[in-house]
Each structure stands twice: as structure tokens, then as C-alpha cells.
C-alpha positions in Angstrom: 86.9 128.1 105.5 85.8 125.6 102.3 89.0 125.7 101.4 90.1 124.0 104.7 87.4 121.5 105.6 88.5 117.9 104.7 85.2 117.6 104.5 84.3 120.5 101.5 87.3 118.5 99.7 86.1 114.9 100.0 82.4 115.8 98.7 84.2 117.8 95.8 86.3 114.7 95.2 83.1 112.2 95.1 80.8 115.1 93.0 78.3 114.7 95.4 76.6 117.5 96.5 75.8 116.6 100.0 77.7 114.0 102.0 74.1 112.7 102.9 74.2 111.7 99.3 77.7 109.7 99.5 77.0 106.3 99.3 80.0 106.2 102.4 78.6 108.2 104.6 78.5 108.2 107.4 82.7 107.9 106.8 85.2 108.2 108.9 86.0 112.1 108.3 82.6 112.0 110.4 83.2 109.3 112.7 86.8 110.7 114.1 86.8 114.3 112.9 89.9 115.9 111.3 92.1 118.9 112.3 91.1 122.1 111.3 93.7 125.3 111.9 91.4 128.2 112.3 94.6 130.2 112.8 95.4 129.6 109.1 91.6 130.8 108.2 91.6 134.4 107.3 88.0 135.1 109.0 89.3 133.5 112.7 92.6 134.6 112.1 92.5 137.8 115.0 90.6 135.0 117.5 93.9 132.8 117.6 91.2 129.6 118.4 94.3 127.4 116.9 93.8 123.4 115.5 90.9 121.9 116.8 89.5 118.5 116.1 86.2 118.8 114.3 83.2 116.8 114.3 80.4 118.2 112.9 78.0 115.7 114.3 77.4 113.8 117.7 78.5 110.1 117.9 74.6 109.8 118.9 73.6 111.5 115.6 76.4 109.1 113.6 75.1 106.0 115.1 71.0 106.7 114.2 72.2 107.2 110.3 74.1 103.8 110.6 71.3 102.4 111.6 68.5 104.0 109.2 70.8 103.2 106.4 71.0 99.5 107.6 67.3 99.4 108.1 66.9 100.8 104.4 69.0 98.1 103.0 67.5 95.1 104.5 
């Protein structure tokens, strides 16, 4: 599935380790999501789940790290 995940690829881009360590996140991968095929993923392939949009967090959990990082920076 790494292969896949726009998410895998942006943190690989940045070198960061963890996107909790990207000075950008939370970004808008998390924010909107992105389209993942699970159809094109060998391990899902026999399920035929299709695209879905994926967000691995709430918009609940997005907005409390937007406001702990503001609180840390003033």
C-alpha cells in the first residue's frame, strides 16, 4: 500500500520521518484526503473496495493540532 499513499510519498519527499514532524502539517493531504484505488493494491485486490477518498484523521483531530501548534508558536 506505501507505494500508493500520497501520503508515504510526500513524507519521503520532505525526509521526514513522521508527518507530525513536517513543519506543514497538518497539510492539506490531511485536511481533504486523496484518492486511493485499493483495487490497484495487490493485498485488496480480491475485495474489489474500489477508489475511496482517504483521511486518515477526523476534521476534529485536524483542528486540535492547528490549534496546539498555534498555541506553541505564540
Amino acid at each position: 500500500m506505501h507505494g500508493k499513499c500520497e501520503i508515504v510519498k510526500c513524507a519521503q519527499s520532505r525526509n521526514v520521518d513522521f508527518c507530525f514532524t513536517c513543519p506543514e502539517f497538518p497539510c492539506k493531504l490531511f485536511e481533504e484526503g486523496f484518492d486511493l484505488n485499493f483495487d490497484e493494491i495487490p493485498e485488496y485486490e480480491t475485495i474489489k473496495l474500489g477508489t475511496v477518498k482517504w483521511k486518515p484523521y477526523s476534521e476534529e483531530f485536524i483542528h486540535y493540532i492547528k490549534t496546539f501548534k498555534s498555541e506553541r508558536e505564540n
